[in-house]
Wavefront OBJ file of the C-alpha trace (Angstrom):
o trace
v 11.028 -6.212 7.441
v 11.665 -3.402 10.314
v 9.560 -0.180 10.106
v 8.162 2.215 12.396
v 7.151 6.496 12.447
v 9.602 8.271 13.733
v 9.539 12.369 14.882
v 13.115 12.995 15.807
v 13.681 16.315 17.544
v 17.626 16.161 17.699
v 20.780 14.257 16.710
v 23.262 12.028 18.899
v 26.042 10.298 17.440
v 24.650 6.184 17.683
v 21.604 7.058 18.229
v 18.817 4.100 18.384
v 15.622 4.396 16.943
v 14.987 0.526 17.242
v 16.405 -2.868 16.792
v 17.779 -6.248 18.232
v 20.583 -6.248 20.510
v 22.448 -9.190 22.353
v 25.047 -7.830 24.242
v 27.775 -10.920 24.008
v 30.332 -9.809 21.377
v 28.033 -6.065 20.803
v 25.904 -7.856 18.606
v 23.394 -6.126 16.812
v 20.934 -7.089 14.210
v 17.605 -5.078 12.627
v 18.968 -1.875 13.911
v 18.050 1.590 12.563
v 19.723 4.204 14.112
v 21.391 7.784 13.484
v 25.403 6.672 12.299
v 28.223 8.153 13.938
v 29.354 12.061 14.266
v 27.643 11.965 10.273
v 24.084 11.720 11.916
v 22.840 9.846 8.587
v 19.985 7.718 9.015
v 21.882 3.902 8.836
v 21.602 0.424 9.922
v 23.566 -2.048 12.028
v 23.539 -5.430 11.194
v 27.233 -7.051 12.051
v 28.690 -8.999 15.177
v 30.232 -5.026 15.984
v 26.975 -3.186 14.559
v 28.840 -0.799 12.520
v 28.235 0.260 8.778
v 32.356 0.572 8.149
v 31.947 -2.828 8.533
v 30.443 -3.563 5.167
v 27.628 -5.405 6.438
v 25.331 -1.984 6.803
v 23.786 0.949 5.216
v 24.336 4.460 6.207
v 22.696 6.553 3.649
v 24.305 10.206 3.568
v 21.018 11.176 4.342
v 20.981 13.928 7.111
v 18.710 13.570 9.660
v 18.637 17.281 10.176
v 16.801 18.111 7.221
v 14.014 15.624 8.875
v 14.137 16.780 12.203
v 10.788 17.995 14.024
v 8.814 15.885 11.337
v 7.083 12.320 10.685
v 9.474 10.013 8.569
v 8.469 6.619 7.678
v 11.565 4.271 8.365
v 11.888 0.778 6.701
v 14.536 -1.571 6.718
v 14.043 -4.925 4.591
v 16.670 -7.827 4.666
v 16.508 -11.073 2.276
v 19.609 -13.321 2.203
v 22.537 -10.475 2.347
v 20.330 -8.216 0.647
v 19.197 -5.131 2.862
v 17.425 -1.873 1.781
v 16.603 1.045 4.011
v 13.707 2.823 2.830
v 12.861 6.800 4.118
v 9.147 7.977 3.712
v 9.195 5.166 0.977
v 12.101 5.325 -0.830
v 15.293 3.386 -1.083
v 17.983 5.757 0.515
v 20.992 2.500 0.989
v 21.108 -0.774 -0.030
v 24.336 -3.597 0.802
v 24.484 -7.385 -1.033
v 27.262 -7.773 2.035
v 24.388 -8.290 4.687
v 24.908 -11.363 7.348
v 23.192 -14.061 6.069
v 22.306 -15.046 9.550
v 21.411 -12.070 11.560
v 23.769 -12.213 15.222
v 21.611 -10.829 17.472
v 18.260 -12.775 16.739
v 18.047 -14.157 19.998
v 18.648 -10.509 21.722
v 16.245 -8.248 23.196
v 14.308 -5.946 20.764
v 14.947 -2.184 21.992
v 12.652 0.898 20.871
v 14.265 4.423 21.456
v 17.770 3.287 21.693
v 20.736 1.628 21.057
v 21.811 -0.574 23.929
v 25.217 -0.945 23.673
v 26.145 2.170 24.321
v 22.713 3.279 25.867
v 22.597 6.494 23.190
v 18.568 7.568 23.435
v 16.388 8.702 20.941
v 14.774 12.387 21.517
v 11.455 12.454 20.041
v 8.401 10.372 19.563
v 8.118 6.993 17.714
v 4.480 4.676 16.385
v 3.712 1.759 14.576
v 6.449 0.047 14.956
v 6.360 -3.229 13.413
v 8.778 -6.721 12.917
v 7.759 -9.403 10.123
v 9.931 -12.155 9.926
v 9.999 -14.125 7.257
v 8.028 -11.631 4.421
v 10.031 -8.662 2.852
v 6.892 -6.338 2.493
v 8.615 -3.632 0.493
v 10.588 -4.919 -2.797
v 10.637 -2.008 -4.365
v 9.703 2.373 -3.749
v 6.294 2.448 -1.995
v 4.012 4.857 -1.114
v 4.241 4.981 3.062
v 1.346 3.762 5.074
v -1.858 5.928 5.147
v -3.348 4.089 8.578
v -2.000 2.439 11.556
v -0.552 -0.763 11.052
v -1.763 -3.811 11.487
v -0.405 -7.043 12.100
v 0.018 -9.199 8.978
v 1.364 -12.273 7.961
v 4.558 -13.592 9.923
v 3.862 -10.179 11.897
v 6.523 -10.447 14.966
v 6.087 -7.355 17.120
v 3.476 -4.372 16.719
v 3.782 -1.440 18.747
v 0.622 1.269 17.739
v 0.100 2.935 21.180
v -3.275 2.488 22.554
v -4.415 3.157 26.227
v -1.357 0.978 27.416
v 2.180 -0.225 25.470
v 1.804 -3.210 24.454
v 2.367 -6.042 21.619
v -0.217 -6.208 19.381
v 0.639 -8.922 17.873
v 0.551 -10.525 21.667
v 4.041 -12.355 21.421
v 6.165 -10.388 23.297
v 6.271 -8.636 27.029
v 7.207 -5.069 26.687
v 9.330 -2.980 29.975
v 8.740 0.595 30.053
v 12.278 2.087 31.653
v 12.638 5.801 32.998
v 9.094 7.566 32.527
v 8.201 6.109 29.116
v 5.037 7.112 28.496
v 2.173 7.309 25.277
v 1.600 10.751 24.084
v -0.864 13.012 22.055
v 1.456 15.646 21.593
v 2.880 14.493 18.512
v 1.379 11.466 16.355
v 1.140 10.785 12.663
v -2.666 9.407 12.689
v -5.200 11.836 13.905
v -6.489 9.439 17.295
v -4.149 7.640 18.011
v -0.729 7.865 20.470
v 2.356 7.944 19.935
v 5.834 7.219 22.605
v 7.123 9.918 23.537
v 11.119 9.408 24.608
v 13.059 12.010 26.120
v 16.746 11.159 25.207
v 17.652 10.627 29.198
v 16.883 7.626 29.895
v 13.448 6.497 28.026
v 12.900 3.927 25.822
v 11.032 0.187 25.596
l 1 2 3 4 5 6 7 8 9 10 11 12 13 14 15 16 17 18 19 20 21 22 23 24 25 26 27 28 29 30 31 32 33 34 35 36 37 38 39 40 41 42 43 44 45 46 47 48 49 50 51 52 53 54 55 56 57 58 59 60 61 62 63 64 65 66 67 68 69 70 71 72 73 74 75 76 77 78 79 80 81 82 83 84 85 86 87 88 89 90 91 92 93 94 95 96 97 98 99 100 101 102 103 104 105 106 107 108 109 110 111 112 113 114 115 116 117 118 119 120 121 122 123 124 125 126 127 128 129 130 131 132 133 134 135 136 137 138 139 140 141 142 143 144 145 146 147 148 149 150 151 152 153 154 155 156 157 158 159 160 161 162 163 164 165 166 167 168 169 170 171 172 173 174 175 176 177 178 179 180 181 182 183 184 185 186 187 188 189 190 191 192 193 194 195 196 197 198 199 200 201 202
């Protein structure tokens, strides 16, 4: 399970809001991001990291009429069975999902999609990776609080005074002038990352 807050201020075609990458073949795995030219909200999970190929979602769901506000973004995977869930509901689902997911040994990217280096503009929390639980099964009602790091909890960004992994199992590289923010976030408190679509991203 993949989710994370995210307060998109425009569209790019490709987009990355976050995933795995490995960059032999243009692997990608446990990507959300905005789908080509349609600017849907979709997910990448093929040796090429395309929906056309059958092996992801893209949802028909415009990201424009979500733009400028906090959407909760969830993307579980079980077997080939994936399901992309927006502010708790199922929006795309594929049986034709990799088994094995190509890029597990990549580098895990927040703000964009490295391939083509397409940035996300806008601000991004609580992102968090459990591997081995699918925490949503069915339509939920989005988290109320920060997250926290639960059982077979991965990676768990919640900005605090500094970026880092909460659940302490990964080293995080800011790049550009990636910073934590208070101008937007979703929990009254707390910080968000703020990414500029020129260059930031984690």
């Amino acid at each position: 399970t993949l989710e994370c807050w995210a307060y998109i201020e425009s569209t790019f075609n490709n987009a990355g809001i976050c995933g795995s990458y490995n960059t032999t073949g243009d692997q990608r795995s446990y990507i959300i991001y905005q789908t080509h030219t349609s600017h849907h909200f979709g997910v990448a999970m093929s040796s090429n990291g395309t929906f056309e190929s059958g092996s992801g979602i893209d949802s028909n769901v415009n990201i424009t009429e979500y733009l400028n506000q906090w959407v909760h973004l969830a993307l579980t995977k079980s077997g080939t069975n994936a399901t992309l869930y927006l502010n708790g509901n199922s929006i795309g689902t594929t049986s034709s999902a990799p088994s094995t997911l190509h890029a597990s040994t990549g580098a895990f990217f927040v703000g964009k999609m490295n391939g083509n280096n397409i940035h996300t503009t806008g601000y991004i929390s609580d992102v968090r990776l459990v591997n081995g639980s699918v925490v949503y099964s069915s339509n939920f009602t989005p988290p109320t609080a920060p997250l926290t790091a639960i059982t077979n909890t991965k990676f768990l960004l919640n900005p605090e005074t500094s970026i880092s992994d909460l659940s302490q199992s990964s080293t995080i590289t800011c790049f550009d002038n990636t910073v934590t923010s208070t101008t937007q976030v979703k929990f009254a408190g707390t910080k968000s990352i703020a990414f500029d679509g020129a260059g930031d991203y984690l």
